[in-house]
C-alpha positions in Angstrom: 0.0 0.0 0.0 1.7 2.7 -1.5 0.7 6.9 -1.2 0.1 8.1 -5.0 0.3 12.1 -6.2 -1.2 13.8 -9.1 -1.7 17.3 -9.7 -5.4 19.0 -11.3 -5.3 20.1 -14.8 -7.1 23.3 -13.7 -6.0 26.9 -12.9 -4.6 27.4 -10.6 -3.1 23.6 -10.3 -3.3 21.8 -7.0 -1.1 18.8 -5.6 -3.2 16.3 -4.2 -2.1 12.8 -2.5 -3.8 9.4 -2.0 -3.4 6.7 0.5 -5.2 3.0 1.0 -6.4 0.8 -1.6 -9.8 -0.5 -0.5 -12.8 0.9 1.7 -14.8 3.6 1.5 -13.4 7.2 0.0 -12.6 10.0 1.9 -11.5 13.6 1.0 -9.8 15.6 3.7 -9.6 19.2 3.1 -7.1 21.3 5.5 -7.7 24.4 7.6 -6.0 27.4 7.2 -2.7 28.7 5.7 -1.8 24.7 6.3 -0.7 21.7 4.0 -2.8 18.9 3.5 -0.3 16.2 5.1 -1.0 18.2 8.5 -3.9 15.4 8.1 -1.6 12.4 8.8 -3.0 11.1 12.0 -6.2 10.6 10.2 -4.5 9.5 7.4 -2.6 6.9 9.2 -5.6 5.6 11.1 -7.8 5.7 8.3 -5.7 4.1 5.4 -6.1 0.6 6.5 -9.7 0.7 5.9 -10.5 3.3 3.6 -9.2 5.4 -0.1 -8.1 8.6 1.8 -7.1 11.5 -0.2 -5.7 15.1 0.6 -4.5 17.9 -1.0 -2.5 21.1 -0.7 -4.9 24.6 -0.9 -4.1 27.1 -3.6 -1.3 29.0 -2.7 -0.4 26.4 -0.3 2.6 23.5 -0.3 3.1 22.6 -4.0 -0.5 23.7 -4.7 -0.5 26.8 -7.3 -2.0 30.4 -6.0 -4.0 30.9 -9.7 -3.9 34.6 -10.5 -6.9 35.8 -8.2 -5.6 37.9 -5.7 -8.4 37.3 -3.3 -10.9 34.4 -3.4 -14.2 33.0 -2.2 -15.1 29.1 -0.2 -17.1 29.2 -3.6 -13.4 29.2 -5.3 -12.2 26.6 -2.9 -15.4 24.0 -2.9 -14.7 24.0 -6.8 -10.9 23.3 -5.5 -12.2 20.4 -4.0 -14.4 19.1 -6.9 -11.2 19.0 -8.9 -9.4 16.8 -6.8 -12.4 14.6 -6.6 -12.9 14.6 -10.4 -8.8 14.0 -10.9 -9.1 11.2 -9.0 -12.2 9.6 -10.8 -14.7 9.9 -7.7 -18.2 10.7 -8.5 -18.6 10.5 -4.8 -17.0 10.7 -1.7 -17.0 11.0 2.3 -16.1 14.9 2.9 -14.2 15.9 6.1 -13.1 19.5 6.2 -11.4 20.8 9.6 -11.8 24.8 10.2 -11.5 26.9 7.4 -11.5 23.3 5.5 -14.7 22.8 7.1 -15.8 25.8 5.6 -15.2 24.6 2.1 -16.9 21.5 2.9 -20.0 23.3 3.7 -19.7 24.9 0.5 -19.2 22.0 -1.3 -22.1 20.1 0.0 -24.5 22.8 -0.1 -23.1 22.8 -4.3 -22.9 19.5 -5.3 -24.8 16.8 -2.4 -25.2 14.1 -5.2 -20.8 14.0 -5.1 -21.5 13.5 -1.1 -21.7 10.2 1.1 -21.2 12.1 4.5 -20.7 15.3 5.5 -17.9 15.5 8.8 -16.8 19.0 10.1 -14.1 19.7 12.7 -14.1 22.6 15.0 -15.5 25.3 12.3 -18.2 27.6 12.4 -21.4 28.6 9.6 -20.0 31.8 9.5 -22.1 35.1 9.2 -22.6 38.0 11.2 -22.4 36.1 14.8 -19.8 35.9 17.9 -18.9 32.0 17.2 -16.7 33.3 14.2 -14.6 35.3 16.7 -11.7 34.0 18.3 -11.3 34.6 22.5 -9.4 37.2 23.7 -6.4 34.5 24.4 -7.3 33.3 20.8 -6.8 36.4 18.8 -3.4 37.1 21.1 -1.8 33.9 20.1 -3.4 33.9 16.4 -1.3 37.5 15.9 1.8 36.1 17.2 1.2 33.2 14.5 2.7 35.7 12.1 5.9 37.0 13.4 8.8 36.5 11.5 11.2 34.7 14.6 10.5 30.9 13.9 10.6 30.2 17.7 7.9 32.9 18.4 5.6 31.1 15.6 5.9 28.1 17.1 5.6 29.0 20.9 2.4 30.9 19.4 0.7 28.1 17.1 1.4 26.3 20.4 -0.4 27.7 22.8 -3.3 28.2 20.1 -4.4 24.6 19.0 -3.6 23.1 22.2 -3.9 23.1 25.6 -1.5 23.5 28.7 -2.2 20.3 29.7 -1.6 18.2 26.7 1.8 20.0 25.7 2.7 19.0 29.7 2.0 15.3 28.5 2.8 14.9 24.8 6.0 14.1 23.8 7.9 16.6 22.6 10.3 15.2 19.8 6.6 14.0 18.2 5.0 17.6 18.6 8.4 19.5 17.1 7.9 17.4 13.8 4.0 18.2 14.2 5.0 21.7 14.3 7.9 21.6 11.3 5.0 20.3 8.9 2.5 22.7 10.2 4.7 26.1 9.5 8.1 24.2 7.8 6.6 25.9 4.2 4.5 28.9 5.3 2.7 30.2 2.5 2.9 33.5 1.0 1.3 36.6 2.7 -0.9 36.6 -0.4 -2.1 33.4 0.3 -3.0 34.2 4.0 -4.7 37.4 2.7 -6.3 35.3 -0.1 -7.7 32.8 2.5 -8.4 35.5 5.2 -10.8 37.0 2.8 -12.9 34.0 2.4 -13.1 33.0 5.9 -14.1 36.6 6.4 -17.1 36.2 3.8 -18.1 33.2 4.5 -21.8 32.7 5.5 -23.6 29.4 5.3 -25.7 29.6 8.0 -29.5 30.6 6.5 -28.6 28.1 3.7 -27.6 24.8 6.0 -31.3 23.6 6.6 -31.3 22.4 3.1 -28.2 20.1 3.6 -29.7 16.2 3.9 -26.3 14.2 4.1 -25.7 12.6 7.3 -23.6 14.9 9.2 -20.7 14.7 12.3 -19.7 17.9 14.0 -17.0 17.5 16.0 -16.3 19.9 18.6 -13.3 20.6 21.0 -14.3 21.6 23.9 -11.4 23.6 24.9 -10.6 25.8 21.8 -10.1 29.5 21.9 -9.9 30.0 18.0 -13.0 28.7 17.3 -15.6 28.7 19.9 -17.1 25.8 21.1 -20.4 27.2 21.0 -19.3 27.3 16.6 -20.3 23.4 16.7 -23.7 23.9 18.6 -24.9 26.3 16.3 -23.5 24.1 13.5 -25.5 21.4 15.1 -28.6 23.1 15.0 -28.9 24.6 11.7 -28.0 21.3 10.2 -30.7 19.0 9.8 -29.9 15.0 10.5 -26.6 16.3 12.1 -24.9 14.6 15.5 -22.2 16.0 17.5 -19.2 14.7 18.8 -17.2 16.8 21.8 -14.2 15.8 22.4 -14.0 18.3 26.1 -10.3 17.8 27.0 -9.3 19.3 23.5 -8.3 22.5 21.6 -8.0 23.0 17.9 -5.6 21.1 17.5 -8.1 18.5 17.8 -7.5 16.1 15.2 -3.8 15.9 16.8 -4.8 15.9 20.3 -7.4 13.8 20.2 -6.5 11.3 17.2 -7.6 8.4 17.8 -11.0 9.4 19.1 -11.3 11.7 16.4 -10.7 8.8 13.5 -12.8 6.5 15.2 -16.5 9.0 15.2 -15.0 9.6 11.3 -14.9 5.9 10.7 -18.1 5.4 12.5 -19.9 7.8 10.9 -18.6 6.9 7.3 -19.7 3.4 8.5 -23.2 3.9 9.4 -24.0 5.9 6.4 -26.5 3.9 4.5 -25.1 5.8 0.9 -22.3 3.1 -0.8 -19.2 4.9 -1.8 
């Protein structure tokens, strides 16, 4: 079982990988200014049991930026659909964490007939409401994200996915590499702009009570980027929805809490009564 790459023949171009050879499909699509392989615990605890597939975001990794200066979640779901239609898959499992779960709204509120299941990680419906705002903590450490000292960036990103009491425990030659793929190739400041500006727009909520897929919101109870309160709201404008909280977590979720996080993904992939 090998991990296969292919790039989209659209504009702007996007890198996109594949693991596992059997199983259901599943499309994971990253949060912000992040590469796709920030997905590997899910795609090392998926793989055995499923086609999992990521990708690089415009602008992001070895994924091109396209000549838009700024661009929509509409420009990103279509980002998506490529991937899916470069790999052949008329349909898939979708699993979009933060600003990725963004897209994934977008995406299944464009084109449900593509989707099995619906999953989104700590991410929000957008619109004019306080879930979209990070805490006071939240927006301290999400400024610092962008200094220019390394060490600052990763003391920052640090103390905003997780919290004090996991990076007490973890262990911290495993965490280092987590942080070295996370902000190893930061993108350009175009890119963040670019991204900014469509998290900033984005607004799904009045349009969610049309969604029918079978849908998983998982929350962290502990994050201060997104507010846990994000996945409640998500929960009820969402009809058929179910919520997972992980409490002891913070937005680094899908990290932090790996293993419980794959297994409400693999349940809820497994339970959906759509054949992929």
């Amino acid at each position: 079982m090998h991990d296969s790459t292919g790039t989209t023949s659209t504009d702007p171009k996007l890198r996109f990988w594949r693991a596992g050879d059997t199983g259901p499909r599943v499309l994971l699509i990253m949060g912000y200014r992040m590469r796709g392989i920030v997905w590997e615990p899910q795609i090392n605890g998926l793989k055995a049991n499923h086609q999992v597939a990521w990708f690089d975001n415009r602008g992001v990794g070895e994924s091109e930026a396209g000549e838009k200066p700024r661009w929509t979640m509409n420009d990103m779901a279509q980002d998506a659909r490529a991937v899916m239609d470069s790999l052949g898959w008329e349909t898939c499992h979708l699993v979009g964490v933060s600003m990725g779960g963004m897209v994934a709204q977008e995406l299944a509120l464009q084109s449900p007939e593509r989707l099995a299941t619906l999953s989104l990680i700590v991410t929000h419906a957008g619109g004019y409401t306080i879930e979209k705002v990070p805490t006071l903590k939240g927006l301290r450490a999400f400024r610092k994200v962008g200094r220019p000292n390394l060490n600052e960036r990763i003391e920052a990103l640090k103390s905003l996915l997780y919290t004090e009491e996991f990076l007490a425990t973890v262990d911290e030659e495993t965490l280092a590499e987590r942080m070295k793929k996370r902000i190893g190739m930061p993108p350009a400041k175009t890119t963040a702009m670019g991204q900014l500006n469509a998290i900033v727009r984005h607004n799904a909520g009045r349009r969610l009570k049309h969604l029918q897929l079978p849908t998983l919101i998982i929350k962290a109870g502990r994050d201060i980027l997104v507010r846990p309160s994000a996945s409640d709201r998500l929960r009820k404008l969402i009809p058929h929805s179910k919520l997972v909280e992980i409490a002891d977590a913070g937005h680094g979720v899908t990290f932090q809490g790996a293993e419980r996080v794959n297994q409400a993904l693999a349940q809820h992939f497994a339970h959906s009564l759509t054949a992929v």
